[in-house]
N, C-alpha and C positions, 0 to 999 in steps of 0.2 A: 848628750853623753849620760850613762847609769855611771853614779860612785858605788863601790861596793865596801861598804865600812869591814875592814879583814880584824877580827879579834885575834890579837897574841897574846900569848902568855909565855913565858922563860924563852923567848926568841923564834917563838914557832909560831906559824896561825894557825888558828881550830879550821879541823877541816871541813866544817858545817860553813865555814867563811869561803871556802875556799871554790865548795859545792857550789853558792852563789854564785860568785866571781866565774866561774866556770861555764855556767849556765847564762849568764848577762853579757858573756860575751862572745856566744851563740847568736844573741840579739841583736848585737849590732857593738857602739863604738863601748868601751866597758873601761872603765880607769880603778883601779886599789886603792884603797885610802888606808894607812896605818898610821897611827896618833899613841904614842907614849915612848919610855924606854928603847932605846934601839930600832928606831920606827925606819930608820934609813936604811939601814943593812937590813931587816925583814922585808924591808916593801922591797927590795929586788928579786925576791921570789916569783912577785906576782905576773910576771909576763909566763911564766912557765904555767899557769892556769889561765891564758890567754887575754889577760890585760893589755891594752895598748899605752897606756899610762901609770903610773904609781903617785900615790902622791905621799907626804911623811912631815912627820910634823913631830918634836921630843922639844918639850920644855917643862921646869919643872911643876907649873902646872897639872901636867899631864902624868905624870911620876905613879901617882895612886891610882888602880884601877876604877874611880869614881866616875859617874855618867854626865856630868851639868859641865865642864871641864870640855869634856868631847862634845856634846851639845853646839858651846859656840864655836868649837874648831869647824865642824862641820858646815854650821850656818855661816860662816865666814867660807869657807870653798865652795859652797854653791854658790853663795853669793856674784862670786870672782870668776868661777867660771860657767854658772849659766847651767848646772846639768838640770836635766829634765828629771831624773829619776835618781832615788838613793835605796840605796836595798842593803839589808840585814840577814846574817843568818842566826836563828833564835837563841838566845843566853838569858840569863838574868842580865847581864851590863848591857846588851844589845838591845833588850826588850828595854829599858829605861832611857837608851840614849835615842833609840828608835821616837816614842812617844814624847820625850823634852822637844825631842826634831820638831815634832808634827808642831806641838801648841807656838813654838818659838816662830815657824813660817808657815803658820793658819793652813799649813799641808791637808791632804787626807793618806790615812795610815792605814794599810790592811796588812792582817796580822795572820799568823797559824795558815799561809800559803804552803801549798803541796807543788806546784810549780808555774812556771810564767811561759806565754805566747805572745809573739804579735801577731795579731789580728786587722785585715786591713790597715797597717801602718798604726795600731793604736794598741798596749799594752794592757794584757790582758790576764790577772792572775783566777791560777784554779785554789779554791779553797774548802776542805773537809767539812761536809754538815750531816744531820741525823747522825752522828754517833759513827759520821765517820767511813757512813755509806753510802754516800753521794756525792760528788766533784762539786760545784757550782761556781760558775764566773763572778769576778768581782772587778770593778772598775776602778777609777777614779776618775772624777769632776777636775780638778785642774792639773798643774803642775805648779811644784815640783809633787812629783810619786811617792810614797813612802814605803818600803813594803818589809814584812819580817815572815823570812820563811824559815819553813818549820824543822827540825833541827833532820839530819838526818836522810830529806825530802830528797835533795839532791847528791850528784854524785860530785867529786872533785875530776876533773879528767884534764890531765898535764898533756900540755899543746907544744910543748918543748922549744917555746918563742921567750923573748925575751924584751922586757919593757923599760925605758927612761924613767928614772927616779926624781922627781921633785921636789922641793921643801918649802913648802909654802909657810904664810906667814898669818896668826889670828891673835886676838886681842882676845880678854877675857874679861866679863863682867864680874863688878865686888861678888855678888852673891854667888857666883860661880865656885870660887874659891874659900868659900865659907867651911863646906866640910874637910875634917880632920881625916884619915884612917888611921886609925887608934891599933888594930892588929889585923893582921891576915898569918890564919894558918890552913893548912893543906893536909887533908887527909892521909895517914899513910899508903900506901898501895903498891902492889907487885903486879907488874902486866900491862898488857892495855887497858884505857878503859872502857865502857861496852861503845862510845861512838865510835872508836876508831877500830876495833878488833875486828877480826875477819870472822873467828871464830865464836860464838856467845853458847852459852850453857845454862840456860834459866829453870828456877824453880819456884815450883809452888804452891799450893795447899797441899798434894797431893804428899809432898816428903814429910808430913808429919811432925815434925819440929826443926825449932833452929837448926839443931844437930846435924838434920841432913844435906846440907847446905856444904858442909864440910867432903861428903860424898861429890860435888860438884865444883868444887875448887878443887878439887884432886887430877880430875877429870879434865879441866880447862887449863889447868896447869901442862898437863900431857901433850894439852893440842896446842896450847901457846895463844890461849882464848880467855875470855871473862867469864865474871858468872852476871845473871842478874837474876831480877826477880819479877814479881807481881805485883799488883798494888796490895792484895790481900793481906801477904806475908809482910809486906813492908811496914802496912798500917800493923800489923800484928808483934813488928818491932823484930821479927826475925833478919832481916839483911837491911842495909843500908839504904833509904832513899833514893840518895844517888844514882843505884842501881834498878830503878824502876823502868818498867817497859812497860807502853798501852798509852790511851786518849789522856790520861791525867799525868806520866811520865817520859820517858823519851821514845823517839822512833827511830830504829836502828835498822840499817841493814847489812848484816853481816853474809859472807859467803855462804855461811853454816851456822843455822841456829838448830840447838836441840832443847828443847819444852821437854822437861820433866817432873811428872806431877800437876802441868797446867791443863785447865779444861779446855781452855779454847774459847773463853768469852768474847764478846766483840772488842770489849775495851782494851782487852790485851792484843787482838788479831791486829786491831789497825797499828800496834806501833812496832810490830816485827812481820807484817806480812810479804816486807819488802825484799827479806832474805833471801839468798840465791837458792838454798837447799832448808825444807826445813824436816828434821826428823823430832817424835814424838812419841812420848815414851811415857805410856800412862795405862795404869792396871782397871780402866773402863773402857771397853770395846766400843761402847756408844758417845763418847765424850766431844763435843763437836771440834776439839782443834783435827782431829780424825780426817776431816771432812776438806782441812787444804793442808794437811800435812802432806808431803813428796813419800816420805817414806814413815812408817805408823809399827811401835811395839807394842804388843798387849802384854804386860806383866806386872811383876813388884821391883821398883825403879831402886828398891836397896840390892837387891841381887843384881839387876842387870846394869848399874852403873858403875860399880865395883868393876863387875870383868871387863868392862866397855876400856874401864881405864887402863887396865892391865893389857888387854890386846891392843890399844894404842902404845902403851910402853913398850912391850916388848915391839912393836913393828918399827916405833924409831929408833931403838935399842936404847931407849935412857933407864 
């Protein structure tokens, strides 16, 4: 059996969880696992991304999004029920709870996965090397499996089935419950944000200051999309972290990404190259995103994303 650890947050699972869970049960027998808050009414989602089991676990334990907490919940269901394999889709909590898994049952953990096969009966993940331009196989030596795939890698694809909810039962070690959460605050934000959007609108060196940034939420606003950025302009303190695409920020694949101002470096291509349409819009004729862009503008991205917005406004009449 693969568990799929599904992260929620306000009663919904991230859909990078879900991606997983969707793809592991392509593989074969594939069960949900939800741990905190409302974990019993969430985990009934999961048959509809093709789970044959749920499992759910709410105690107050589990209350604060803390990772040593879900650690023993975990190691307490595998335990119990013997699965061969536990898979992760990539977060900060996931990445944490992923790795306490491994050291707690002397597991092996492979990490920053692009997608999973079986192979002759034996699981087989593909994982990003040289900068992201090479696949390469990765194994593991025993079971149980550990694996954390990379965020964004996989699709979520609803099977329209329905799965048995369980509530299993774990114990929790002192030091488990040692940390506090002291505060959690939440970014404000309008929209999607760029994992889940269809639509994304990035910038970067190329707009010349913060300022132009504001040209690109106008823009995404119209199409009902995000903005994000580069690592450039991020480190440069012009957009939000959060909002980073490429090898050191997230990997998105939106139906429609439009690059504006971006060059086209590798370290950005790998974590937006998975979009369905990508248009680029950049006043160097030679810049290499040029080179897998679908559709390519040569201009000044202050003129042409101005009117871009407006002839999207006016076509949906808002």
């Amino acid at each position: 059996m693969i568990l799929v650890y599904l992260e929620h947050h306000d009663g919904r699972i991230e859909k990078g969880s879900l991606g997983v869970l969707s793809k592991a049960a392509s593989l074969g027998e594939a069960a949900g696992v939800v741990l905190g808050p409302g974990a019993e009414e969430v985990a009934t989602t999961a048959g509809a991304f093709g789970a044959t089991k749920a499992f759910a676990l709410d105690t107050p334990e589990l209350t604060a999004p803390l990772p040593q907490p879900r650690v023993d919940a975990l190691a307490s269901l595998v335990e119990a029920t013997g699965a061969d394999t536990v898979l992760f889709g990539a977060s900060v909590l996931a990445a944490d709870i992923a790795a306490g898994l491994a050291a707690r049952l002397g597991a092996g953990l492979n990490w920053d996965l692009a997608d999973l096969e079986l192979r002759d009966g034996e699981l087989v993940g593909k994982r990003p090397a040289l900068g992201d331009t090479v696949l390469v196989d990765v194994g593991w030596k025993g079971t149980p499996r550990l694996g954390l795939v990379r965020s964004g890698a996989l699709d979520a694809t609803e099977t329209g089935g329905s799965a048995p909810v369980e509530v299993f039962e774990s114990s929790f070690s002192d030091f488990s419950t040692q940390a506090t959460l002291v505060e959690q605050t939440q970014e404000e934000a309008t929209g999607p944000s760029i994992e889940d959007a269809d639509v994304i609108v990035a910038g970067g060196r190329g707009l010349g200051s913060p300022e132009g940034f504001t040209q690109l939420e106008e823009l995404a606003a119209a199409l009902g999309g995000a903005v994000a950025a580069t690592r450039a302009v991020v480190d440069a303190g012009w957009y939000p972290y959060s909002t980073q695409v490429g090898q050191t920020g997230k990997t998105v694949a939106p139906k429609l990404y439009i690059a504006c101002g971006i060059s086209g470096a590798i370290q950005h291509k790998v974590g937006m190259q998975g979009s369905g349409t990508i248009v680029a819009i950049n006043k160097d004729p030679n810049a290499p995103i040029f080179d897998f862009a679908d559709l390519g503008v040569v201009g000044d991205l202050h003129e042409i994303v101005p009117k871009l917005t407006e002839l999207v406004r006016v076509h949906r009449g808002s």
